[in-house]
Residue, then its C-alpha position, 0 to 999 in steps of 0.5 A: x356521196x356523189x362525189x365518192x360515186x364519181x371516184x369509184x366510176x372513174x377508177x372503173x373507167x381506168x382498170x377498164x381502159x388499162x385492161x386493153x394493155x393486157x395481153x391474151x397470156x396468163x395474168x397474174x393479177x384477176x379481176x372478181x366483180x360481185x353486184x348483191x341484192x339482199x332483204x334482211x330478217x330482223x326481229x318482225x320479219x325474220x324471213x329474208x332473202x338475197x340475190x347475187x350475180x358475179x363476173x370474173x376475169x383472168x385479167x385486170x380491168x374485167x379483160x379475159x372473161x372467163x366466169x359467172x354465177x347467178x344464185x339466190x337464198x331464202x333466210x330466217x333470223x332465228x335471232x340477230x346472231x344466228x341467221x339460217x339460210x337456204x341456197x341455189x346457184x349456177x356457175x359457168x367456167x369458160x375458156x377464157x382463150x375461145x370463150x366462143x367454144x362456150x362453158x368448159x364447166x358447168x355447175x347447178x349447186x344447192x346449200x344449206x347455211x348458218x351464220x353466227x355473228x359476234x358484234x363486240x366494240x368495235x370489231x364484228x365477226x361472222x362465222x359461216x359454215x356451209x354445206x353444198x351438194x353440187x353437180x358438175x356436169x352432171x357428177x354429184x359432189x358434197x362439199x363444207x365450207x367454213x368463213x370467218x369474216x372480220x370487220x372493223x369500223x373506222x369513223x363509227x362504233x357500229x358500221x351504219x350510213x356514212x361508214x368507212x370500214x375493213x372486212x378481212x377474212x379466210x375461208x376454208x372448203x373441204x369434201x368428202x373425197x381425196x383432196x379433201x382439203x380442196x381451197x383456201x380463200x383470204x380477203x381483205x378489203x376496204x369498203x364504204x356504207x353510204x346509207x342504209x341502202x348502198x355499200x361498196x367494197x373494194x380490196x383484194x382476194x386470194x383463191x388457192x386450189x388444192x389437187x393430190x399433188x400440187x397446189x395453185x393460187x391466182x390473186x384477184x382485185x375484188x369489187x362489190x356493189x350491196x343493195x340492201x331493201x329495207x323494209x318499212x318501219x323495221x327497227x333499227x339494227x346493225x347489219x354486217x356488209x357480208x358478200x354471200x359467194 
C-alpha cells in the first residue's frame, strides 16, 4: 500500500511540475480532481450519505483553474441493488484567463436519484437516473440524467481490499428545452481498493456539450480519491467504487 501511495504522489508531483510548461492558450488536454467522502447503507443501516468536492482545470497538471463544486446527498438502501438518494450542490465556472474577475457562472443545484446495481461474475453494472432542478444564476432550469457504469475486477471476483479494477461509463444529460440533448459523458479509468476505506482512480474523461447548432468537446485526465466510513459491525458486503458527480 505505501509503496502505491508514493507512486501516485509522485506522478501528482509530475503533472504538477509539467503544468508549468503550459502555457495561458486553450489546452486540449484538462485535468478533473474529485476527493469523496461516502457512508454507505447496507441491510442495518440502510440510511447512508456522501460528500464530495471537485476541482478543475483547463490544463494538465491542475494549471488554468477554471471550476469547483462542493455538494452532499442523503441515501436509503431500499435493498443492495436499489439505493435512492437525495442531493445538493453548488458550482462555480470561472474564467480561467482573469480568474480574479471572479465566478462567470454560478449554480445552486438540487436532485433526486435512483441506482440500480447489477452484480454478475465478474462484471458489476450501475444504472443511474437523476433529475436536477438547477438555478444559474438565478434562472431555473430542469434537467435528466442517465449513467451507466461498468466495472471489471481484475485479481478478484468481487472488488474488495487489495483490488485492482476498470470503471468504464457513459452518461447522457437531457432537458426540457431546445437542446434537448445537452451533454454527453464517457470515462474509462483504472483504479485500485486498498482496503475497506481507501480507493483511487486514475483514467480519462470525455465531456461533449451540446448548442442548437454546433457541438464541443474537451478530454480531461480524471483523479479520484474515495473515503469509505465504515460503520461498525455492519455486515460484509460489495460495494461499487462509484464517483457521485
Amino acid at each position: 500500500m505505501l509503496k502505491t501511495t508514493i507512486k501516485l504522489c509522485l506522478i501528482t508531483t509530475l503533472l504538477i511540475f509539467n503544468s508549468r510548461f503550459v502555457n495561458a492558450q486553450d489546452s486540449k488536454l484538462g485535468t478533473w480532481g474529485i476527493a469523496t467522502i461516502v457512508m454507505p447503507g447496507d441491510s442495518a443501516h440502510r440510511w447512508g450519505g456522501y460528500s464530495e468536492f471537485q476541482l478543475r482545470t483547463n490544463g494538465v497538471g491542475f494549471s488554468q483553474f477554471q471550476y469547483y463544486e462542493a455538494k452532499a446527498g442523503v441515501s436509503y438502501d431500499i435493498d443492495k441493488n436499489f439505493i435512492a438518494l437525495l442531493g445538493t450542490g453548488t458550482y462555480h465556472t470561472y474564467n480561467y484567463l482573469d480568474i480574479a474577475d471572479g465566478p462567470t457562472i454560478n449554480e445552486f443545484r438540487v436532485w433526486e436519484q435512483m441506482t440500480i446495481n447489477q452484480f454478475l461474475t465478474p462484471l458489476k453494472f450501475e444504472h443511474r437516473y437523476r433529475v436536477e432542478q438547477r438555478w444559474l444564476d438565478g434562472n431555473y432550469r430542469n434537467r435528466f440524467r442517465y449513467r451507466l457504469n461498468m466495472f471489471i475486477p481484475l485479481n478478484n471476483v468481487k472488488i474488495v481490499a487489495k483490488t485492482w479494477f476498470i470503471s468504464v461509463f457513459d452518461e447522457i444529460f437531457f432537458n426540457n428545452k431546445a437542446p434537448n440533448f445537452e451533454r454527453n459523458r464517457v470515462s474509462a479509468a483504472l483504479g485500485y481498493q486498498f482496503d475497506k476505506k481507501w480507493i483511487v482512480q486514475a483514467g480519462w474523461i470525455n465531456q461533449r456539450n451540446y448548442t442548437t447548432t454546433t457541438s464541443s468537446a474537451k478530454n480531461n485526465i480524471m483523479l479520484t480519491l474515495m473515503y469509505r466510513i465504515n460503520r461498525k459491525n455492519s455486515p460484509e458486503r460489495e460495494h461499487l467504487p462509484t464517483t457521485s458527480d
